[in-house]
N, C-alpha and C positions, 0 to 999 in steps of 0.2 A: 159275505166277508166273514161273515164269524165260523163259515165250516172249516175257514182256511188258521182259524186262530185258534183252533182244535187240534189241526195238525201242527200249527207252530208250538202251540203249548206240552201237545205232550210230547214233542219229539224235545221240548226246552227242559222241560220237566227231567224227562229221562238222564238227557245230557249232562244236565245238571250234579242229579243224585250218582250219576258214574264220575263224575269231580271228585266230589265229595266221598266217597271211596278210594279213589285212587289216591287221594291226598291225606286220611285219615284211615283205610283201614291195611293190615299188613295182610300179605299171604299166608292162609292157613288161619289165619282170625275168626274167629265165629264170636258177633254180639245177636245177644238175644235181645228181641223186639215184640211187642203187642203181647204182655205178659209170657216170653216163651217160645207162642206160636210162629214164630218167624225171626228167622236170624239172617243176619247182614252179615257179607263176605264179600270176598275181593277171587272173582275167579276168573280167567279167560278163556274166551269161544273162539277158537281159530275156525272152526266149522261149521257146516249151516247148524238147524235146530238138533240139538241132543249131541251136538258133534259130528254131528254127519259130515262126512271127507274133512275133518278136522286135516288131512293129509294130504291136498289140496286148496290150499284155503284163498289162492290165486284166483282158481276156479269157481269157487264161491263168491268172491269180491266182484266177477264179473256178471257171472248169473245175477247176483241181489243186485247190482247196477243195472243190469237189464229190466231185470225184470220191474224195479224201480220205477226205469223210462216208462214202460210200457199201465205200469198204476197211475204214475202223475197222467199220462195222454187220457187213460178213463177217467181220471176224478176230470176232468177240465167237461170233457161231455155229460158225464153226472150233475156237475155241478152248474150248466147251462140248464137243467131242465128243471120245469116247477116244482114244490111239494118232494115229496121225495127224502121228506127230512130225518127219518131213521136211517135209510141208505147212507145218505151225507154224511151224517153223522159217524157212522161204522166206517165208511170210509176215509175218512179222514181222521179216525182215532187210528187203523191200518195204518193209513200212510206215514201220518206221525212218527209210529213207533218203527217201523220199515226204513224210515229218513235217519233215523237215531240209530239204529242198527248201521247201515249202509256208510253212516257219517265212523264209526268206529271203524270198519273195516277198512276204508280209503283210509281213515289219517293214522289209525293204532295200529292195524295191520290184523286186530282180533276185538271181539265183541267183550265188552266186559257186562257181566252179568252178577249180581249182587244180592240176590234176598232168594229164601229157600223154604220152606215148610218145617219146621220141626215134628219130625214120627218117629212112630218107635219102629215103622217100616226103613231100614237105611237106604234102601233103594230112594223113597222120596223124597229123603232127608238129603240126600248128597243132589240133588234135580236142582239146581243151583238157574235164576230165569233173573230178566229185570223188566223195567216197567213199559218198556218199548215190546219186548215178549207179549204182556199183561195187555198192552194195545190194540196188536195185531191180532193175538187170539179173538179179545173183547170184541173189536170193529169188526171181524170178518165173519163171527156168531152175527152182532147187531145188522150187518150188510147183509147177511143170506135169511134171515128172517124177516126183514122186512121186505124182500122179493116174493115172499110165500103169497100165495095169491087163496 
């Protein structure tokens, strides 16, 4: 039970803090956060990661639901087997952030994404991600290293 309130939490988490932007911050806002190093924005993902088919974003909403389907049916087999608990774990920080994603596209029509890097690189600077992003990456590192045999 508690791998599944890993995925409930940080898919809540996320959800949450994309409220919390949409309600409090404007387009083209930038506040800085953790002295600087990161600033809060208000920006939309109509496409997968980076924008990818931003120009399709129909097709997108059906792939990330697919493919969805096809992550919840493994964690359920994941999650019947003993031990395994860095796997679990990764997977269902993934899942999480994948559900909060997916949850955007179905009801917003586009991903909202919120927190950025401050550099003096603009390329990094403008790389605008949120905490469901931060999940899927994290979980699917923590998931394929604890396979390493």
């Amino acid at each position: 039970m508690i791998f599944c309130t890993i995925a409930a939490a940080s898919a809540a988490l996320d959800l949450g803090i994309k409220q919390y932007v949409l309600d409090n911050v404007t387009e083209g806002e930038d506040r800085e956060l953790a002295g600087g190093r990161l600033v809060l924005r208000r920006v939309y993902n109509r496409g997968a990661a980076f924008n990818l088919l931003e120009k399709s974003p129909q097709f997108v909403t059906k792939l990330s639901a697919w493919l969805g389907a096809v992550l919840l049916v493994r964690d359920v087999f994941l999650l019947r087997k003993k031990g395994h608990t860095a796997e679990k774990t990764g997977m269902m920080l993934l899942t999480g952030g994948a559900l909060s994603n997916l949850y955007d596209r179905v009801v917003r029509g586009k991903v909202v994404d919120y927190l950025a890097f401050k550099s003096r690189w603009k390329r990094l600077s403008r790389l605008t991600f949120n905490l469901g992003d931060v999940c899927i990456a994290a979980g699917a590192l923590l998931a394929a290293l604890s396979r390493r045999k």
